[in-house]
N, C-alpha and C positions, 0 to 999 in steps of 0.2 A: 504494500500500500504506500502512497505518497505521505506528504507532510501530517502531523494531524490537525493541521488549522485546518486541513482544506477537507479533510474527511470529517473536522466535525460541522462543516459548513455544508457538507453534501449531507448529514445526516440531519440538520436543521430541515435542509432545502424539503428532504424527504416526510420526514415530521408534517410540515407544514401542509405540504402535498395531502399527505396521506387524509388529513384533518377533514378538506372538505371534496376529493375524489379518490378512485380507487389504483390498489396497488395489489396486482396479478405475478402470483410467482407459482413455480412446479409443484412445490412439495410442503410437509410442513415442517422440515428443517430451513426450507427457507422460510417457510412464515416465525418460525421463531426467532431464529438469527435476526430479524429485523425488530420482531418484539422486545430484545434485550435490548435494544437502542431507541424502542418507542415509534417506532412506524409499523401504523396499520397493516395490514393487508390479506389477501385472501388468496387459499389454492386453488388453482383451478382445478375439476372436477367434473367427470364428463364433459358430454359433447358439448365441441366447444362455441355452437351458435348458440344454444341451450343456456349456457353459462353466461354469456355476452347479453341477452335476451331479459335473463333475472336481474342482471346486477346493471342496466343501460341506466338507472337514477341517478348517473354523474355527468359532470361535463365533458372529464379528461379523464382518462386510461392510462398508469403506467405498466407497462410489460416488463417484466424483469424476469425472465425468461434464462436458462442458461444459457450462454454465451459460445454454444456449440450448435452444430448441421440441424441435432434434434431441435433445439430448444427455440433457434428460427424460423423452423417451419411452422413449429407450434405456435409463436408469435405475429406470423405473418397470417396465419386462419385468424386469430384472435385478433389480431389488427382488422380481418376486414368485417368479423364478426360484429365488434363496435362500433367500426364503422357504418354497416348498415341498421344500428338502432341508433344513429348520431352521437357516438361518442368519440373524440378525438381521441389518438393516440400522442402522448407527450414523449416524443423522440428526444429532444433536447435535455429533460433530465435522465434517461434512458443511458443515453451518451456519457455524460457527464458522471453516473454512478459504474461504467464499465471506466474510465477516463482515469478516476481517481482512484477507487480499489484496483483494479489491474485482475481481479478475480476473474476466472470463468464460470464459477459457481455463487450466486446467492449465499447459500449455505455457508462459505469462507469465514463471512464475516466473525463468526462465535471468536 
């Protein structure tokens, strides 16, 4: 990982995020991993228009997805999945939390 001004900034950023839309990861070591640092979020679970469908109550969608062939395919369904109930996808802190951890896994974080 980088500095930790800038990882406790990215876990602000997330924090904040999390507060008022949703934050989509694989499994639930990576929902925990995040919970020790106080970002929401949720596993996805079944199919994934299904899933997109339940949870469209947001503006923006982060994907946090792992950072492998699997993990973007699965991101790229779920991007168009919120997509077609109007939710954006927020790429830019997506970016930013692979940028700064340097992780390919979620889960790293613990």
């Amino acid at each position: 990982m980088r500095d930790e001004e800038e990882f406790l900034e990215l876990v602000d950023s997330l924090k904040e995020f999390s507060e008022e839309n949703l934050v989509v990861v694989e499994g639930k070591k990576d929902v925990a991993a995040l919970e020790a640092f106080g970002v929401k979020s949720k596993e996805l679970n079944g199919n994934n228009y299904l899933f997109a469908e339940k949870n469209s109550d947001t503006k923006q969608v982060l994907l946090l997805m792992d950072f492998d062939e699997e993990g973007e395919l699965i991101r790229k369904k779920l991007k168009e999945a919120f997509s077609a109930n109007g939710v954006e996808e927020n790429l830019n802190l997506r970016k930013k939390f692979w940028a700064v951890t340097r992780l390919s896994h979620v889960e790293g974080l613990k």
